[in-house]
C-alpha positions in Angstrom: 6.3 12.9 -41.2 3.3 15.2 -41.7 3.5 19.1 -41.7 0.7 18.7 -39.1 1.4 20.9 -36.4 2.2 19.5 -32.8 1.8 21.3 -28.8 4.4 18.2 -27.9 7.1 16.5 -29.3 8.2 13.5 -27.0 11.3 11.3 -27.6 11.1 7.5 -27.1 8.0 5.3 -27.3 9.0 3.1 -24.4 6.2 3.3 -21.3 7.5 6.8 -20.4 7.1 7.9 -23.4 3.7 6.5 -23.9 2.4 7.1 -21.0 3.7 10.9 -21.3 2.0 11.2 -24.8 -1.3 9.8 -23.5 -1.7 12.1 -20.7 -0.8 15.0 -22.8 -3.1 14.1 -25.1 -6.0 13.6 -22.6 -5.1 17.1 -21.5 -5.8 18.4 -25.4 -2.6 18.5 -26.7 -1.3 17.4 -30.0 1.3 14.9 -29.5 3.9 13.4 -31.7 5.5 10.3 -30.2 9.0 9.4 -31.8 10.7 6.1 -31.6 14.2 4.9 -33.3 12.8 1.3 -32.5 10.6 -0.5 -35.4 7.8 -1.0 -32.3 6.8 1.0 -29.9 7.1 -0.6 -26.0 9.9 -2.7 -27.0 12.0 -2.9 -24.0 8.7 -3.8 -21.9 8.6 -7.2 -23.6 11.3 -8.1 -21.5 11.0 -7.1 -18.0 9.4 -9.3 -15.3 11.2 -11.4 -17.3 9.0 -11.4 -20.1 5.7 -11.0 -17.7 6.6 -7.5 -17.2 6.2 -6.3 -13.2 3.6 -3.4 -14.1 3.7 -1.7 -10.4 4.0 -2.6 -7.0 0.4 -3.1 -4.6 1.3 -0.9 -1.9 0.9 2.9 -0.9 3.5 5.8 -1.9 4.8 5.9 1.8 4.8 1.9 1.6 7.0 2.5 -1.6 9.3 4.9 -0.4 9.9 2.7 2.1 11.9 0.5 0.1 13.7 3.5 -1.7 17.3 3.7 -0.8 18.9 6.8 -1.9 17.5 10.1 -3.6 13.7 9.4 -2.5 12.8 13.3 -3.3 13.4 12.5 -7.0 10.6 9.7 -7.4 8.2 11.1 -4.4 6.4 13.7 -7.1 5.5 11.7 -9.9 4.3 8.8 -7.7 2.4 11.6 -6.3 1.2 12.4 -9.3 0.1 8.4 -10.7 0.4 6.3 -7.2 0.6 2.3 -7.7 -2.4 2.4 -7.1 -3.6 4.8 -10.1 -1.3 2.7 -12.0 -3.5 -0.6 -11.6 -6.6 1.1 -12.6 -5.5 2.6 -15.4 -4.3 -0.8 -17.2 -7.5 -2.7 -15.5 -9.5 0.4 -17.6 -7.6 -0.4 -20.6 -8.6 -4.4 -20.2 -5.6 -6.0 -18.7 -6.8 -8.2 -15.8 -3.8 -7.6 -13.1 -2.6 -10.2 -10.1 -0.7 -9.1 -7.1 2.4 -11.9 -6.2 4.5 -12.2 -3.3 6.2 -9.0 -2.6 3.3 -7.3 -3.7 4.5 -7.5 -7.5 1.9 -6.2 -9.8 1.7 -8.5 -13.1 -0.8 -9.3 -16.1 -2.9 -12.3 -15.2 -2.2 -13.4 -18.8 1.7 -13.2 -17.7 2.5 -11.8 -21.2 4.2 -8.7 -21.2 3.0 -7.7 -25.1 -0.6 -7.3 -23.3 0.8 -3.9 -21.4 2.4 -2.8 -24.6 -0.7 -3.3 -26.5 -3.0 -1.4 -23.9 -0.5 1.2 -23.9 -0.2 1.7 -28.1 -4.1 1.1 -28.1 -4.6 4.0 -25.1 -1.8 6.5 -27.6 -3.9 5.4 -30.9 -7.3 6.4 -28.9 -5.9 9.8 -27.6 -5.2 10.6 -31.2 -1.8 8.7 -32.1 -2.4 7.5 -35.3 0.7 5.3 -35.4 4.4 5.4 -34.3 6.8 7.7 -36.0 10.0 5.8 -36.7 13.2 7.8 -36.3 15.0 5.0 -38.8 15.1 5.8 -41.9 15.8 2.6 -44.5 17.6 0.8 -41.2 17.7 -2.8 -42.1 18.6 -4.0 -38.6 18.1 -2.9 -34.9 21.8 -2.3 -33.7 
């Protein structure tokens, strides 16, 4: 790592983390992103079973709808980036969506690497050079 200084240090390059770092970034901050994993995103490659369900095409009250217990704890932050919000920013970052049955949000490509890529390429353009591994000399993921 540099001696560069940093406003915020986040913990996990996984889509929280990503997305976290790019919005702290757009907001002036100098970010540092750090990741025990060899690639960022990694456990996005499999969900949606390998397609990766992005969001669901519906309103927050439509969501919440469907939310069985401890609603309060998710009804801010989808506040705060609705489905909706969600959609645009991958369509920004060139990742034609579909909506399926159930109102699943996917990649028309159905390739889940093409979400992982727009979200290391949107870190990279708010000033993430790269990824800071946490392994050091690690030969294999355990």
């Amino acid at each position: 790592m540099s001696d560069k200084q940093y406003d915020t240090l986040i913990i996990g390059a996984g889509a929280a983390g990503l997305m976290a770092g790019i919005q702290a970034a757009g907001r002036g901050k100098q970010v540092l992103i750090l990741e025990k994993m060899e690639r960022p995103g990694r456990k996005l490659l499999i969900t949606g079973k390998g397609r990766c369900n992005v969001t669901n095409c519906c309103t927050v009250e439509d969501f919440m709808l469907n939310v069985l217990s401890n609603k309060r704890f998710l009804y801010s932050s989808l506040n705060a980036l609705n489905p909706y919000e969600v959609m645009g920013f991958f369509e920004d970052c060139g990742v034609a969506l579909k909506v399926e049955r159930g109102e699943r949000v996917f990649p028309v490509s159905d390739r889940s690497a093409d979400i992982v890529d727009a979200l290391v390429n949107k870190a990279q353009q708010s000033g993430w050079p790269h990824h800071e591994s946490l392994r050091q000399g690690a030969d294999s993921e355990h």
